[in-house]
C-alpha positions in Angstrom: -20.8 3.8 -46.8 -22.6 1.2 -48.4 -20.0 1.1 -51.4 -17.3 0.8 -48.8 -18.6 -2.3 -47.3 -19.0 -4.0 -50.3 -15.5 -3.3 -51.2 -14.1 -4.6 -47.9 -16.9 -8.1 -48.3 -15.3 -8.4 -52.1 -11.2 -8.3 -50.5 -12.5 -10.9 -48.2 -13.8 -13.6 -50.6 -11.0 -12.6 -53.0 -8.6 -13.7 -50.4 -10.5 -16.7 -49.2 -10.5 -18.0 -53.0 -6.7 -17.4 -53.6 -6.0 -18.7 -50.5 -4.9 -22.5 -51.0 -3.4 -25.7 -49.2 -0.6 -27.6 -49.6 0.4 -31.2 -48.6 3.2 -32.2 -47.9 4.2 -36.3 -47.9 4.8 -39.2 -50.0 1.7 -38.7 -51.1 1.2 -34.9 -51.2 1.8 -32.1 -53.6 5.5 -32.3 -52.9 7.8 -34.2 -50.9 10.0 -31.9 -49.2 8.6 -29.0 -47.4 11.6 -26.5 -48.5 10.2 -27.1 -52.2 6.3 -26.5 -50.7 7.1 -23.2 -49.2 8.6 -21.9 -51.9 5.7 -22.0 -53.7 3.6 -20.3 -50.9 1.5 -17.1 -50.9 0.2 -15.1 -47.5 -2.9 -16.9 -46.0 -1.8 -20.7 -47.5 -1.8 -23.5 -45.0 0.8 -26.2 -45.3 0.2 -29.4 -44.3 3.3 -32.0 -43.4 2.2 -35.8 -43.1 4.0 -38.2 -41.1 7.7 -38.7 -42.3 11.4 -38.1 -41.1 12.4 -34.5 -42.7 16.1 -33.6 -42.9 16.2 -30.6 -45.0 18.7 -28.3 -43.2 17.4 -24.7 -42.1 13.8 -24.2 -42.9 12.8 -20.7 -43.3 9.2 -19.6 -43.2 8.9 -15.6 -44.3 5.4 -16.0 -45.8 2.4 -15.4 -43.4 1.1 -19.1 -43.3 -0.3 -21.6 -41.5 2.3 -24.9 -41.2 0.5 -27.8 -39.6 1.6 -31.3 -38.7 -0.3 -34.6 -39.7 0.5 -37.0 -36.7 3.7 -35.0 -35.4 6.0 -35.4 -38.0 9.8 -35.2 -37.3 11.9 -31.7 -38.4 15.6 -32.6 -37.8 18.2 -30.2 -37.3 20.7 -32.9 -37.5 22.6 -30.9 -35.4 24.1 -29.0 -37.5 21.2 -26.1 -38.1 19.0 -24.3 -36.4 15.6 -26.0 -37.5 13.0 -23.6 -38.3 13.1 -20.4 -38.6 10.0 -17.8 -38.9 10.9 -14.3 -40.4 7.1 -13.2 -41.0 4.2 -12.2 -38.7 0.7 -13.7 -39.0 2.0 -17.7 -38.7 0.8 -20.6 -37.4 3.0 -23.3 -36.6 1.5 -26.1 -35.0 1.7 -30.3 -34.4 5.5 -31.3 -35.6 8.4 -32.7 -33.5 11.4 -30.3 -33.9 14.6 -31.6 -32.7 18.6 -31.7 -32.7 19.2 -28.1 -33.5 23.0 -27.3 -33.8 24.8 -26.2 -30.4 26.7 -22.5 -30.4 26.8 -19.9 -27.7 27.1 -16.6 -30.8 24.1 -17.4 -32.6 21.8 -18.9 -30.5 20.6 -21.4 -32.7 16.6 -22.8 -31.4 14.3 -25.6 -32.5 12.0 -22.6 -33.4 13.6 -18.9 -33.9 11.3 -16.3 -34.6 12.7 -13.1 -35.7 11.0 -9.4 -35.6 7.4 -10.6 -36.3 3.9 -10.3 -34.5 1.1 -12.6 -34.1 2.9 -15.8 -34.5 1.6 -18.9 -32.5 3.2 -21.9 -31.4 1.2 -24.5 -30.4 1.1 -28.1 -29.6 4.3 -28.8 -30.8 7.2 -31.1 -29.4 10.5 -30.3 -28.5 13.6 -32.2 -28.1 17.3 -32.1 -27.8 17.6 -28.1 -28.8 20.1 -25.8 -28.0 17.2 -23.4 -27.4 13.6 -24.6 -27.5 11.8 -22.0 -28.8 13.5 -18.3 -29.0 11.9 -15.1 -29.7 13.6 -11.6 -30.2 12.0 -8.0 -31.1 8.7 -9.8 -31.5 4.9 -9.0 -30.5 1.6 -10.3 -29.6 2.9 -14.0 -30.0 1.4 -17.1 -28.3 3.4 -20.0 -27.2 0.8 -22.5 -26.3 1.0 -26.3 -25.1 4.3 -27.1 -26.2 6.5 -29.9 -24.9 10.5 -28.0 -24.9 12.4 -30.8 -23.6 16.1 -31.2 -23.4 18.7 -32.9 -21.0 21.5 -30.7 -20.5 23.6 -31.3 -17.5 26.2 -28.2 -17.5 24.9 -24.2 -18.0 27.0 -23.3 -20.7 26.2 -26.9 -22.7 22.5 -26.0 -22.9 20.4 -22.7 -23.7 16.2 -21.7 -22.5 13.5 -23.9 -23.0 11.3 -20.9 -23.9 13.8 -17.8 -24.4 12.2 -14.1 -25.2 14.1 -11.2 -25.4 13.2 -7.8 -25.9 9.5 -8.6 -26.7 5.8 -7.2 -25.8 2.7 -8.9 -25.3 3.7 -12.1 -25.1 1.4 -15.3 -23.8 3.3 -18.6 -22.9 0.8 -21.1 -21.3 0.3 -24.4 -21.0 4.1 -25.6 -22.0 6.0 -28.3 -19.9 9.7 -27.0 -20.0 12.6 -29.6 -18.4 16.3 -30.3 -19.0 17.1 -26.6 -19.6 19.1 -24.2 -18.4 16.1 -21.7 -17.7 13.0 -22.9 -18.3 11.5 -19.9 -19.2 13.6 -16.5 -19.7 12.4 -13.0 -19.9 15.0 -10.5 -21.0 13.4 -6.6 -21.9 9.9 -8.1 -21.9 6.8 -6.0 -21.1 3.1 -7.2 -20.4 3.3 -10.3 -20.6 2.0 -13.4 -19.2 3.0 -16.8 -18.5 -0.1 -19.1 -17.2 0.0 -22.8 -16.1 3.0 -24.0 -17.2 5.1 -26.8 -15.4 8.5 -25.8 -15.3 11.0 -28.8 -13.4 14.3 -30.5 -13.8 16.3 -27.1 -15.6 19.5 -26.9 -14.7 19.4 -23.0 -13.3 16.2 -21.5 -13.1 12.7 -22.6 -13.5 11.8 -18.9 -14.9 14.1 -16.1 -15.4 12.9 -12.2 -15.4 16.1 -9.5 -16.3 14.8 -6.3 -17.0 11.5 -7.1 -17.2 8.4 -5.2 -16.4 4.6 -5.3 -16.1 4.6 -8.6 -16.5 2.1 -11.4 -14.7 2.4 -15.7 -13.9 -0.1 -17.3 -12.8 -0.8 -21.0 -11.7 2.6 -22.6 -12.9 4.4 -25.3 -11.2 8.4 -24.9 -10.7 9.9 -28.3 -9.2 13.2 -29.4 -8.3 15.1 -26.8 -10.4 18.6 -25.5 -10.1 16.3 -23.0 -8.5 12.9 -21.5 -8.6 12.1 -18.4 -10.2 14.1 -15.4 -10.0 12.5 -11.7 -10.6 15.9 -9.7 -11.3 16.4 -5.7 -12.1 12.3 -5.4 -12.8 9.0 -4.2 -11.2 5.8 -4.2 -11.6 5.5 -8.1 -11.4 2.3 -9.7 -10.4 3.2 -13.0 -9.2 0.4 -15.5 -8.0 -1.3 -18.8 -6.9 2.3 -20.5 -8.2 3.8 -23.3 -6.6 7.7 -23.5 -6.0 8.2 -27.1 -4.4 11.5 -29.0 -4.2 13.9 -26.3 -5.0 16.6 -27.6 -2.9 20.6 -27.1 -2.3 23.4 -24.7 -1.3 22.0 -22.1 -3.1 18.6 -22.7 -3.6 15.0 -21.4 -3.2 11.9 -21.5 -4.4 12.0 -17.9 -6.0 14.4 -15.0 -5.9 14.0 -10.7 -5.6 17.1 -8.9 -6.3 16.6 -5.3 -6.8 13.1 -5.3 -7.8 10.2 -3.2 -6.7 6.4 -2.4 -7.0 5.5 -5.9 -6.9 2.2 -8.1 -5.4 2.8 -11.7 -4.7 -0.4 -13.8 -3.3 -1.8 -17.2 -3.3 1.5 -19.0 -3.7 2.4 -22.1 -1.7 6.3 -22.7 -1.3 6.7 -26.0 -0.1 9.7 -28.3 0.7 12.8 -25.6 -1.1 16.2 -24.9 0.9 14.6 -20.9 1.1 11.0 -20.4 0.0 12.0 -16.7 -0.5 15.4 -14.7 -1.0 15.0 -10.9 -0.7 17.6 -8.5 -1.6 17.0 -4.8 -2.4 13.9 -5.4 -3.2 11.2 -2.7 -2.0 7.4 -1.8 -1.8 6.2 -5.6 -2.3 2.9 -7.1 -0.9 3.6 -10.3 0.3 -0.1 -12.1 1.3 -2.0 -14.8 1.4 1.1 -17.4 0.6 1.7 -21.0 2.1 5.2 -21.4 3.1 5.8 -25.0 4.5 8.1 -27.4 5.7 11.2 -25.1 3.8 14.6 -24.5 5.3 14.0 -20.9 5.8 10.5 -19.2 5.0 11.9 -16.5 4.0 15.9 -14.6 3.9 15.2 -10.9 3.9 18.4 -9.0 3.5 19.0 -5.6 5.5 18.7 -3.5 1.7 14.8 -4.7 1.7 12.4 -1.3 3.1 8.6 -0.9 2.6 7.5 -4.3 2.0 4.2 -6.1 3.9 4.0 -9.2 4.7 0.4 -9.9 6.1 -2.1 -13.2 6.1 0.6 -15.9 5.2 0.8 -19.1 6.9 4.5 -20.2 7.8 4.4 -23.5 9.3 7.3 -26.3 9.6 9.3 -24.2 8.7 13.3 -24.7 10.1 13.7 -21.3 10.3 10.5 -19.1 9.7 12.8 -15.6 8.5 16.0 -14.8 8.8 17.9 -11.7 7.9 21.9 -10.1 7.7 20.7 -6.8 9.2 20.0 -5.5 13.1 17.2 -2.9 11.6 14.3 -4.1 9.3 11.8 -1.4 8.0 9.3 -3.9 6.5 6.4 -4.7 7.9 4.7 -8.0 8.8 1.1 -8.0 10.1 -1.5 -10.7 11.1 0.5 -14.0 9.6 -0.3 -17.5 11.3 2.9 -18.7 12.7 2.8 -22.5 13.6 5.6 -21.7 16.2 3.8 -18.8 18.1 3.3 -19.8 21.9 1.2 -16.7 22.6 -2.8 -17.0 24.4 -5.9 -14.9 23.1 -8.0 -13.9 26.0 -10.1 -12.5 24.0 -11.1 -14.9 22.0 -10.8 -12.5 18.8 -8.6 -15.0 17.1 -5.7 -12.9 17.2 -2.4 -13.3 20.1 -2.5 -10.8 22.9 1.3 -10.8 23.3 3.6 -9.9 19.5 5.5 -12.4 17.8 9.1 -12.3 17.0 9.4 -14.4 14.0 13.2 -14.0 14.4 15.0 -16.8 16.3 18.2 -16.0 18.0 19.8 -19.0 16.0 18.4 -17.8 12.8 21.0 -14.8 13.5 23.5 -16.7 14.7 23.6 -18.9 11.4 23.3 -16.2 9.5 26.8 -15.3 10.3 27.8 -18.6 11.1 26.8 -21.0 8.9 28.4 -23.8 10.4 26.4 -23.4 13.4 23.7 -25.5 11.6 25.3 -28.3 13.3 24.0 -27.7 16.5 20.4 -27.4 15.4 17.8 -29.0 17.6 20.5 -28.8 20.6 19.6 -27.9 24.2 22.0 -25.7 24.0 20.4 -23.5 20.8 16.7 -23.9 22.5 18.0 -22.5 25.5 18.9 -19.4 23.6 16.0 -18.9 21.7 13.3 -19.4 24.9 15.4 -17.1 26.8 15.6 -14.8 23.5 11.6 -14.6 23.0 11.7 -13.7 26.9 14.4 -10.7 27.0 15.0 -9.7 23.2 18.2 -8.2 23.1 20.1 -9.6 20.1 17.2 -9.8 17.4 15.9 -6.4 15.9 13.2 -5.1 18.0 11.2 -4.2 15.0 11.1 -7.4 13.3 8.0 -8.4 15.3 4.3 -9.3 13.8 2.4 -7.6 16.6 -1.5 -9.2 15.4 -0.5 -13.0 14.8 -3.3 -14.9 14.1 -3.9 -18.0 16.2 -5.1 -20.1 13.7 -4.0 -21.1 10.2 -5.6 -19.1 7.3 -7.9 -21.3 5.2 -6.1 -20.9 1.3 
């Protein structure tokens, strides 16, 4: 044993001596970095000083580390795709990428990393890509404090600010993403995280899941996107303490669920988006624990949704607290705070003595008919919804949340 561990000790320093670094500069060991990394081994760093570098597409297939010295500049002129990474084991780290080329067959990015593992990303800016930073087939990579910004203004002109397709174990954190046309997309991408990233201004989505599974984001901020986040054709999502604010227009919301299941969603605030939430087929969800405020609708569950709880949220100033296509709802909501409850607690236990129907006669009606909007706040509609909270008869009788809590929840 004691012969092995000597063996393993002697590969070690080995490696550390051979190991060497590079500069790269006006006043380094060369002065372009093409000519540097051909003259790379497997554990060399690369160092790039501060400079202008217009040398086409750079390809890194040696496992290296490739460091900036005061963010220099790697320009794609816009007629390549900058830097590519064919090797596992890299570190790529403190440079300004931009002006990729622009075509919709190749998918050209600032960074492209192809069928590796263990690659990080880190602390690098981003600007004017087609994509920002685009993995596919790769594993265990970090994309870490990155700034991936672009300013497309039509879908098909711009591609993801961080794009990842059929990857595993994936970490993007800390990035800001903006002018995009998904901030963040997930295509065939299992357990995986994305954690504290602000996500705003992208043309379609903030983040994008297709086919995604067992997958988790936490404590990222989506704002005034084409639209939130949508979780699409996946399950097993953990989704939580996110905020979704200013997701607004015809089409909007803060995040959409279309045919997904298996999920838990909790300690999210939705604030200030046409619809905080847009359900469709999507089944055996936990919704709790959520701030949904001052939104257009709370949340649009469509009639295809079964199994899901909704239980401990707080829906307040909401227009329309939920709304639904449907005359029979099997989800269940239990013990939420709703601002417009009118109910009394005798008891004094905190919770309403009489049920709550969070589903306003007018939320149906505009459901059908949109342009009924324009009566909104009308004597008329009020009318219809007092006299629909006394006699239910239009509004499903099992869309009801028969423990509302009489005060807000403290999140």
């Amino acid at each position: 044993m004691r012969n092995y561990y000597l063996i393993f000790i002697t590969i070690l320093i080995g490696c550390s001596i051979q190991a060497k670094t590079i500069y790269v500069g006006k006043s380094g060991n060369y002065t372009r970095i093409k000519s540097a990394l051909q003259n790379v081994n497997n554990g060399d760093t690369v160092i790039v000083s501060k400079g202008l570098y217009k040398e086409g597409n750079i390809i890194i297939n040696k496992s290296i580390c490739f460091l900036g010295k005061d963010f220099p500049v790697i320009d794609g002129d816009k007629k390549y795709e900058v830097l590519s990474i064919k090797a596992s084991h890299v570190v790529i780290k403190g440079f300004k990428i931009q002006h990729s080329s622009y075509a919709s067959l190749d998918d050209p990015g600032g960074i492209k990393i192809y069928e590796s593992r263990n690659v990080t990303i880190e602390e690098n800016l981003l600007s004017d890509n087609f994509f920002g930073i685009y993995l596919q087939y790769c594993s265990a990579c970090i994309i870490k404090n990155n700034r991936v910004i672009s300013s497309g203004k039509q879908e098909q002109e711009i591609g993801n600010g961080i794009h990842c397709w059929k990857c595993d174990s994936i970490q993007v954190i800390g990035n800001k993403i903006a002018g995009n046309r998904d901030g963040i997309y997930f295509e065939f991408v299992t357990n995986s995280l994305i954690w504290r990233n602000i996500s705003f201004d992208n043309i379609r989505y903030g983040l994008h899941f297709m086919f995604s599974n067992y997958d988790a984001y936490f404590t990222n901020c989506f704002t005034n996107n084409g639209a939130g986040v949508a979780v699409m054709f996946s399950n097993h999502i953990t989704m939580m303490n996110n905020t979704f604010r200013e997701n607004w227009g015809d089409a909007a919301f803060g995040m959409l669920l279309k045919e997904i299941s298996d999920c838990y969603m909790a300690g999210n605030q939705f604030r200030n988006n046409t619809s905080a939430i847009f359900m469709d087929g999507t089944n055996r969800i936990i919704i709790e624990k959520n701030i949904f405020a001052d939104n257009g609708w709370g949340m649009k569950i469509q009639a295809n949704c079964m199994d899901n709880v909704i239980k401990h949220n707080n829906f307040m100033g909401n227009t329309f607290d939920v709304s639904t296509n449907g005359t029979l709802t099997l989800n269940e909501f239990r013990e939420n705070y709703w601002d417009k409850y009118e109910g009394y607690d005798l008891d004094k236990n905190k919770v309403g003595d009489i049920p709550y129907h969070p589903l306003s006669l007018y939320a149906v009606i505009v459901e059908g008919n949109p342009p009924a909007m324009l009566l909104y706040r009308s004597f008329m509609v009020s009318l219809l919804d007092k006299s629909e909270k006394v006699l239910p008869s239009l509004t499903p009788d099992n869309f009801i949340d028969k423990q509302p809590l009489m005060q807000a929840i403290k999140l």
